[in-house]
C-alpha positions in Angstrom: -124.2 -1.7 48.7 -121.1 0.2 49.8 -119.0 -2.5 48.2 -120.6 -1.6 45.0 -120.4 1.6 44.6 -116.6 1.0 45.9 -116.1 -1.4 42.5 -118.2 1.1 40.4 -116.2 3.4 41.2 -112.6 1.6 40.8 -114.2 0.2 37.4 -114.8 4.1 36.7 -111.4 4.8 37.8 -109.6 2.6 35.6 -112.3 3.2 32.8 -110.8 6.7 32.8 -107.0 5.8 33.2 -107.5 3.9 30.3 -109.0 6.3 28.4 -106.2 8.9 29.3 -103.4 5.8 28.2 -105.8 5.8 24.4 -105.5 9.5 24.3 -101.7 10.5 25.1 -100.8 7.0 22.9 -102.8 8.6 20.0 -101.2 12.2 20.7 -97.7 10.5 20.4 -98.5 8.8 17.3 -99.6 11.9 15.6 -96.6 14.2 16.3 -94.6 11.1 15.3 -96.4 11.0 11.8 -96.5 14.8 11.6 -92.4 14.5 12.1 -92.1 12.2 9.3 -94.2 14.4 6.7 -91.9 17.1 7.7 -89.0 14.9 7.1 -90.3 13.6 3.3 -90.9 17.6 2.8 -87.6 18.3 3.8 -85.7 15.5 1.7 -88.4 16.3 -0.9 -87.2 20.2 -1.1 -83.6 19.2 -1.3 -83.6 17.0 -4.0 -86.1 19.3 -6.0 -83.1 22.2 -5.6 -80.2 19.0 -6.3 -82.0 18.5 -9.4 -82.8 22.3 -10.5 -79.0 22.7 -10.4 -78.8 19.5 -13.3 -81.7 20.3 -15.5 -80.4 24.0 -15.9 -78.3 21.9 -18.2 -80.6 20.3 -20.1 -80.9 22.1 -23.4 -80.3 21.6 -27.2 -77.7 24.3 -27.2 -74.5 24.9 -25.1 -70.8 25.3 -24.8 -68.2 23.2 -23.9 -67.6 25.1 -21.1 -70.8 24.3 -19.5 -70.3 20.5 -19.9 -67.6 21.1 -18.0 -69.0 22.6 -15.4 -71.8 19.8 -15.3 -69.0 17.6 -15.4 -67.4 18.8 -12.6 -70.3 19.3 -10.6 -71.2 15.6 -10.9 -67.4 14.6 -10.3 -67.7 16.5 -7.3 -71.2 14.8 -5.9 -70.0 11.2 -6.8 -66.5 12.1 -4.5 -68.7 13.6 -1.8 -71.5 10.7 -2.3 -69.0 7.9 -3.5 -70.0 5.0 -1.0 -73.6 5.5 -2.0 -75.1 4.4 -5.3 -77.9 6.1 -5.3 -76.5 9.1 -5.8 -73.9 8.8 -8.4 -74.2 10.8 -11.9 -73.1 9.0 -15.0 -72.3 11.9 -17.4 -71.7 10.4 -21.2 -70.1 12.8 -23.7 -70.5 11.8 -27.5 -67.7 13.6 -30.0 -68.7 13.9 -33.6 -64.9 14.7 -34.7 -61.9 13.9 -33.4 -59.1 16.1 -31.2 -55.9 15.7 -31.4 -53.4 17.3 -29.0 -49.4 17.5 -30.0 -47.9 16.2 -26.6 -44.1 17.4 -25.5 -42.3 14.1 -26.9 -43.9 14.8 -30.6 -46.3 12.9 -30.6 -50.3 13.6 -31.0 -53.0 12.2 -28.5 -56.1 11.8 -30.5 -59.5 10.8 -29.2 -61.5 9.9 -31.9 -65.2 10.4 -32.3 -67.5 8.5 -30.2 -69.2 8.0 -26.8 -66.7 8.7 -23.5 -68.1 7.9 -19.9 -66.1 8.0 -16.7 -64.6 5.0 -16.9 -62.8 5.2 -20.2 -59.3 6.7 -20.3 -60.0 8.9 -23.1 -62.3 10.7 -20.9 -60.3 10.9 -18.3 -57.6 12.3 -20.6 -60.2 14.4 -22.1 -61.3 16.5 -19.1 -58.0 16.2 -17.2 -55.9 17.9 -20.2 -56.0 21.2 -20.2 -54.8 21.5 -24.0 -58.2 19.1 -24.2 -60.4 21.2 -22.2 -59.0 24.5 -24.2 -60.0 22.5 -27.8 -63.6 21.1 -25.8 -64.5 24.3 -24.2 -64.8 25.9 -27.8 -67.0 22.9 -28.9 -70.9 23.2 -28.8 -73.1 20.1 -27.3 -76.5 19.5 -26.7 -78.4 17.6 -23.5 -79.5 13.8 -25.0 -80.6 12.6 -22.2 -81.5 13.1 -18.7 -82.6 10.6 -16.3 -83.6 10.2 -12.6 -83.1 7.0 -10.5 -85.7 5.4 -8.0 -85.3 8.4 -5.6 -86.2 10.9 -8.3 -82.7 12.3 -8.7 -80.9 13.4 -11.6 -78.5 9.9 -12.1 -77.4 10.3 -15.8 -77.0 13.0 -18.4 -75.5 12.8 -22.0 -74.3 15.4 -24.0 -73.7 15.8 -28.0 -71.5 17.4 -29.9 -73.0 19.3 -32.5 -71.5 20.5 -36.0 -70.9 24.4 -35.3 -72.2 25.2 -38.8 -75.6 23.2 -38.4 -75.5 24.9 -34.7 -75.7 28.6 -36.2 -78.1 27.5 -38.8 -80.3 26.0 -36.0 -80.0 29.4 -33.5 -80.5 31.6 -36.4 -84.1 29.8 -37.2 
């Protein structure tokens, strides 16, 4: 008789380590899941205030001079973000009429009308000019297009240029 209640109470014993084990293994698992909610809040947050600063430009009517900023801004994040894909912006400018700008030797550089992303010379001539950015900056545009990649960041944006007399006929409606 002694010997069972000797086993009972081993077999009580170990009932309750195990119980303890079940208990501190689920408390673990909890903060670990509550830590990675906080985490997809967190990452969530920042890229709601990344893309605020992007859609700001997203609207039928601005200056050249905020294309350039948007431009620069996205220059700047691909340089800070440049070995990751997945956060590269693809800004694509579409000119309606040409510019030409007199260069020191005589001649003219003229980019013609049509679609410029960052990997054509003529946009990198465009916004590294400062004669171009002068002629650009008084130019109106329009947002065409934003879009977000996988993560649900802004990845691409494409601006217009409009005709400034259809633009006053369009802000005075």
């Amino acid at each position: 008789m002694e010997n069972a209640t000797k086993a009972l109470t081993m077999a009580a014993g170990v009932l309750i380590a195990i119980m303890v084990i079940a208990l501190l293994y689920m408390l673990i698992n909890n903060i670990s899941e509550s830590s990675e909610l906080d985490e997809q809040a967190l990452k969530a947050q920042q890229t709601a205030e990344f893309n605020k600063s992007y859609e700001s430009y997203d609207k039928p009517l601005m200056r050249g001079t905020e294309v350039i900023s948007v431009i620069n801004k996205a220059i700047d994040n691909n340089i800070r973000y440049s070995g990751d894909e997945n956060y590269q912006i693809l800004i694509e400018i579409e000119l309606t009429s040409e510019i030409e700008v007199p260069q020191e030797n005589g001649s003219k550089f003229v980019v013609y009308p049509g679609i410029y992303t960052e990997a054509s010379e003529e946009y990198q001539q465009l916004i590294g000019n400062e004669d171009t950015l002068k002629i650009l900056k008084r130019k109106y545009f329009k947002c065409t297009n934003l879009q977000y990649n996988s993560d649900a960041r802004v990845n691409y944006m494409s601006f217009a240029e409009l005709d400034v007399n259809q633009s006053a006929m369009d802000s005075t409606e």
